[in-house]
Kinemage of the C-alpha trace (Angstrom):
@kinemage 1
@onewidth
@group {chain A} dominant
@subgroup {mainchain}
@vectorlist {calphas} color= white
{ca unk a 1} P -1.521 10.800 22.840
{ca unk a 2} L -2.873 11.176 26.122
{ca unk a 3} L -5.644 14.160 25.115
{ca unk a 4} L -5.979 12.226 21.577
{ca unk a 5} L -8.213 9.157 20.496
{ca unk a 6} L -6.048 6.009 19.178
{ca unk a 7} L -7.113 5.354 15.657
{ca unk a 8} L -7.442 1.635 14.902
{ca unk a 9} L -8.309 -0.463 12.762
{ca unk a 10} L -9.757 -4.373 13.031
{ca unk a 11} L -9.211 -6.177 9.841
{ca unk a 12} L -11.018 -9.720 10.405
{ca unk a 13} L -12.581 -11.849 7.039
{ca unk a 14} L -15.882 -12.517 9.846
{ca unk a 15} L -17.873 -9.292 9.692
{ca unk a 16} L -19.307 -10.823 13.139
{ca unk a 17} L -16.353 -11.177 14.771
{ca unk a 18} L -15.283 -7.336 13.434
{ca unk a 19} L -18.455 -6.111 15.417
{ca unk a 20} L -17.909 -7.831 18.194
{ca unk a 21} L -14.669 -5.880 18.904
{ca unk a 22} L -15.904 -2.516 17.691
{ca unk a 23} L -18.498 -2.817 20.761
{ca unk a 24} L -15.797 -4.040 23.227
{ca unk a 25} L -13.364 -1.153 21.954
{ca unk a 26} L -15.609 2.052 21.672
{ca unk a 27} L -16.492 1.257 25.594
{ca unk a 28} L -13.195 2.820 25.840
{ca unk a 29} L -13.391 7.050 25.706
{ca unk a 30} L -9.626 7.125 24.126
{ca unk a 31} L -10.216 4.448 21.676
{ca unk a 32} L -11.912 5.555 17.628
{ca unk a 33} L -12.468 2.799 15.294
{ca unk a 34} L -11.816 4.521 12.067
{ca unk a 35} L -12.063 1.391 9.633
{ca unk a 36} L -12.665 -2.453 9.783
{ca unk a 37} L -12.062 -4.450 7.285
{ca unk a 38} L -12.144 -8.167 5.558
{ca unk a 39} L -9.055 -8.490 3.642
{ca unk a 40} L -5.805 -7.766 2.975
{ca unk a 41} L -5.991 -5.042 -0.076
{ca unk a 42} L -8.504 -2.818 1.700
{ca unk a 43} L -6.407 -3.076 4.691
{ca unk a 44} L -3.213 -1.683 2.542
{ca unk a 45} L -5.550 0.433 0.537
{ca unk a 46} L -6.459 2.452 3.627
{ca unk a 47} L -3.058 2.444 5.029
{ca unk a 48} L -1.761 4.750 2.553
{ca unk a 49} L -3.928 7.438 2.897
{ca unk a 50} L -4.551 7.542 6.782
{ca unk a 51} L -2.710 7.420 10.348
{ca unk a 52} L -3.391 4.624 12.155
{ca unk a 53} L -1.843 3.753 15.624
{ca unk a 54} L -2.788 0.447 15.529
{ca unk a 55} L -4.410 -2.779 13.945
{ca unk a 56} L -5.773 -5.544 15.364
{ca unk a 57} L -5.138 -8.168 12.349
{ca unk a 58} L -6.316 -11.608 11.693
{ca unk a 59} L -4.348 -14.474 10.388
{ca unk a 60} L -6.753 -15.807 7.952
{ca unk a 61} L -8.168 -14.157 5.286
{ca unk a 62} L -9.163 -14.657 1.907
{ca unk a 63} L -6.438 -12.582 -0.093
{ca unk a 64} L -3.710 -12.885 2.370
{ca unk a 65} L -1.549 -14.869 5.040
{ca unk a 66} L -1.571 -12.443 8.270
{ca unk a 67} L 2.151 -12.644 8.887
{ca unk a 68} L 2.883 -11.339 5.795
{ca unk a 69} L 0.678 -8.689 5.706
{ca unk a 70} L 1.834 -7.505 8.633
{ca unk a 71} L 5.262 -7.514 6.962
{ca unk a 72} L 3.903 -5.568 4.184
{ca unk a 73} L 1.914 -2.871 6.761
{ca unk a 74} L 5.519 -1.945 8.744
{ca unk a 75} L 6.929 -1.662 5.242
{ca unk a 76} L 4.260 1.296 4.424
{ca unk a 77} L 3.248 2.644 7.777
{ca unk a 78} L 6.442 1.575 10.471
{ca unk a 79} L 5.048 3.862 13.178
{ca unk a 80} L 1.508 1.664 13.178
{ca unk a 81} L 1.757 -0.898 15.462
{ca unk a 82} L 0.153 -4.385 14.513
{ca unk a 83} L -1.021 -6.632 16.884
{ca unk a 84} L -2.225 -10.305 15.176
{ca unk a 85} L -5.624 -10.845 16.699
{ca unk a 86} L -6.125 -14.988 15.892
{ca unk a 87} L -7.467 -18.141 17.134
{ca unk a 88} L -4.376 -19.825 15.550
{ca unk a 89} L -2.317 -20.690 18.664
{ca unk a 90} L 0.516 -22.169 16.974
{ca unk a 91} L 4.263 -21.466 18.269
{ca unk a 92} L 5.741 -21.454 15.164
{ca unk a 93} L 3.138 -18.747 14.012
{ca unk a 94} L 2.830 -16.213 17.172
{ca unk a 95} L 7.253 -16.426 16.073
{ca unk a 96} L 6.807 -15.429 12.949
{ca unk a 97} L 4.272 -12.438 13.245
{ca unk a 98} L 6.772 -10.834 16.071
{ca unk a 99} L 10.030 -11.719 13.299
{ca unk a 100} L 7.689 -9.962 10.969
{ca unk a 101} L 7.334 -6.742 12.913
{ca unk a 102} L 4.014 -7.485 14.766
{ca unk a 103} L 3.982 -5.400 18.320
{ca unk a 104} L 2.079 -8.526 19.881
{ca unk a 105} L -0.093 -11.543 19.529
{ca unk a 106} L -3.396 -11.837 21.131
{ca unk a 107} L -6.277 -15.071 21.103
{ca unk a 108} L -9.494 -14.427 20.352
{ca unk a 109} L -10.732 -15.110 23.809
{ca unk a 110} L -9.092 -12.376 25.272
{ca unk a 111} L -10.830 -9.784 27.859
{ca unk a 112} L -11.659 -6.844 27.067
{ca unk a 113} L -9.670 -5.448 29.968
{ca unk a 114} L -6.175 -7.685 28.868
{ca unk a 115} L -6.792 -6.080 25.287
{ca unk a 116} L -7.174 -2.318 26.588
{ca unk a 117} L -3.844 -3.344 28.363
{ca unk a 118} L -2.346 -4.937 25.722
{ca unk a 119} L -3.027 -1.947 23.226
{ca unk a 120} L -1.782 0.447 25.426
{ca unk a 121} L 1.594 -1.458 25.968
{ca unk a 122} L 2.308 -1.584 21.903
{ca unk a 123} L 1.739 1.978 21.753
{ca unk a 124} L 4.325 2.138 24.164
{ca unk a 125} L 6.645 0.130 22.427
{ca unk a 126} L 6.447 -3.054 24.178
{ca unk a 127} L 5.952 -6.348 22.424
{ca unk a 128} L 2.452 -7.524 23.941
{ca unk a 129} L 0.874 -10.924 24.136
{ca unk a 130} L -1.727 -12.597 26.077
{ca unk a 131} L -1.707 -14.699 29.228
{ca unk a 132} L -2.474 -17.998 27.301
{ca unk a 133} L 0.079 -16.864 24.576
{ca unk a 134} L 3.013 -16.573 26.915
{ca unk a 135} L 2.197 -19.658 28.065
{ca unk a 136} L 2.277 -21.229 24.284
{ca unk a 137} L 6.002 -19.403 23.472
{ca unk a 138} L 7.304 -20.398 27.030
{ca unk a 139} L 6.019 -24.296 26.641
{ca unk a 140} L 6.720 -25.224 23.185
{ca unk a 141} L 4.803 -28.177 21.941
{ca unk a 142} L 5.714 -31.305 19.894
{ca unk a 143} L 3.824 -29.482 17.227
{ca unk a 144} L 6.653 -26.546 17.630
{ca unk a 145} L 9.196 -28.508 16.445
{ca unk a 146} L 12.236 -27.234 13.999
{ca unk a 147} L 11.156 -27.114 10.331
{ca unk a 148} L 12.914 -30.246 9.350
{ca unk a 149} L 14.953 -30.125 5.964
{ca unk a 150} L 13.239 -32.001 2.818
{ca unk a 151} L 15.239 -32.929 -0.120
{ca unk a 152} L 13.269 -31.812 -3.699
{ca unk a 153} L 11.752 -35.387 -3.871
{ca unk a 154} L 10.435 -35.399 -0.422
{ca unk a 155} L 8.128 -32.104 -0.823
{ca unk a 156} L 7.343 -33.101 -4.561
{ca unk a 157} L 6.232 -36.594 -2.177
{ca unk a 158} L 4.618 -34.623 0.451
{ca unk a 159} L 2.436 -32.630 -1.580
{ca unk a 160} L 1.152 -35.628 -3.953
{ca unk a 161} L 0.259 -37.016 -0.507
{ca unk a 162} L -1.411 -34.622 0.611
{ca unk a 163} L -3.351 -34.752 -2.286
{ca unk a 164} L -4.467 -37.770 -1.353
{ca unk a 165} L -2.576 -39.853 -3.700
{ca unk a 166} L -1.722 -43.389 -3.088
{ca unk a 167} L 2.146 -44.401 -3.344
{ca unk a 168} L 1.478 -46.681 -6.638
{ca unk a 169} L -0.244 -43.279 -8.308
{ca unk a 170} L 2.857 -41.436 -7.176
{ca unk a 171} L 5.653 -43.803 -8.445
{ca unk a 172} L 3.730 -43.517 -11.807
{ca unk a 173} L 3.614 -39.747 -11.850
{ca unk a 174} L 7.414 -39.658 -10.921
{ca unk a 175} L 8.630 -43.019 -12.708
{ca unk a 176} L 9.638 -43.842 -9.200
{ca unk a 177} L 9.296 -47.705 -7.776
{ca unk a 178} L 6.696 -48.293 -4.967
{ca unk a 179} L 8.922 -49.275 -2.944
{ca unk a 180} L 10.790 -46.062 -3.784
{ca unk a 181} L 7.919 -44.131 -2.764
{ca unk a 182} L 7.420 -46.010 0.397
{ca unk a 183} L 11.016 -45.273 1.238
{ca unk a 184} L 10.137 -41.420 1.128
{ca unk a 185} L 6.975 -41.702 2.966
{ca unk a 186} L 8.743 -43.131 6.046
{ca unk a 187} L 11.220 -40.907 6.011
{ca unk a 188} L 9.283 -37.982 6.246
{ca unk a 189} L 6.850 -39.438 8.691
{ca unk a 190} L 10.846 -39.679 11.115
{ca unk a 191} L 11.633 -36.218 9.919
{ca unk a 192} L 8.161 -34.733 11.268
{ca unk a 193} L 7.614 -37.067 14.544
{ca unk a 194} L 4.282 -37.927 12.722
{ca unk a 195} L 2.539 -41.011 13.580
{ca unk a 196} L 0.413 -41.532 10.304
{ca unk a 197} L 0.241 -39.298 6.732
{ca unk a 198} L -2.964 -36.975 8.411
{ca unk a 199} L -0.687 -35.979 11.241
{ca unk a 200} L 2.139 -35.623 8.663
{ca unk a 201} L -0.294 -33.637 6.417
{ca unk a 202} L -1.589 -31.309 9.598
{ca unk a 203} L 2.491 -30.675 10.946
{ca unk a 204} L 3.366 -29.400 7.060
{ca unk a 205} L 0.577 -27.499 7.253
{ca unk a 206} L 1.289 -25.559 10.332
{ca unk a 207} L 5.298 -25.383 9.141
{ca unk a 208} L 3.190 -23.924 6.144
{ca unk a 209} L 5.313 -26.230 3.983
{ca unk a 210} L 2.110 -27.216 2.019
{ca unk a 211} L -1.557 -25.504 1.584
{ca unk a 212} L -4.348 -28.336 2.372
């Protein structure tokens, strides 16, 4: 590898944010940037048809969740390492890219110099992350609790909620009592720690236990 240029790819759904890292990486004589892209089918598309060492991948974007592309990119190319490049800072997330085969975890505000380093380390085999991600996985946050365990009425509950219906709309839908309802609704606001239904409705979100 030494006398060879690293192929990789940046797949990012913000074309701006896609040049912004070409210019960073092709300051670097050993890096080639032989594809960007803004979703998750060109991404696999290219995949099967060329060697890349690594990509720099995105949680967001518009055809796919990150994490499981990544998932799907070890399936068809296991020698290219992935490392998620995301503003997303959640715990529970930067766990499940590395359970999903990612090589590392990087924030967006990362130096140039800590992403030469951290490239280099995955295509040594080393699972890489930021400075402020190590700090996220070693501090875990109330946000990072465990996934607490709904019965089939509580997420049926939890997603009319976060639809922004009111508990006498639900008990109609479900032939269920107000009271009933109200009954569910505090119990899930114990289960998550949540102070009010929007906190409720952001924690299920990041436990990706709804889609707002």
């Amino acid at each position: 590898m030494e006398n060879e240029k690293i192929n990789i790819i940046i797949v990012d759904d913000h074309p701006i944010v896609i040049e912004g890292i070409r210019m960073m990486l092709n300051s670097q004589p050993f890096f080639n940037i032989s594809g960007s892209f803004t979703s998750g089918a060109e991404t696999i598309n290219f995949i099967q048809s060329e060697i890349v060492d690594i990509i720099l991948l995105d949680i967001t974007l518009p055809d796919a969740n990150g994490t499981e592309l990544c998932r799907e990119i070890k399936k068809i190319s296991p020698n290219t390492s992935v490392i998620m490049f995301s503003n997303r800072s959640e715990r529970s997330i930067i766990m499940q890219s590395i359970q999903n085969g990612a090589s590392g975890y990087l924030l967006k505000n990362t130096s140039i110099d800590e992403l030469v380093i951290c490239i280099k380390g995955a295509l040594s085999g080393d699972i890489v992350f930021c400075n402020e991600t190590k700090q996220i996985i070693s501090s875990p946050s109330q946000h990072d609790l465990p996934m607490p365990r709904l019965t089939k009425r509580e997420k049926q509950i939890l997603q009319m909620v976060a639809q922004g219906k009111t508990s006498n709309i639900i008990a109609e839908e479900l032939f269920l009592s107000p009271l009933t309802v109200d009954t569910h609704r505090k119990n899930l606001l114990q289960k998550f720690q949540a102070k009010n239904s929007t906190e409720l409705i952001n924690l299920a979100v990041q436990q990706q236990l709804i889609e707002k």
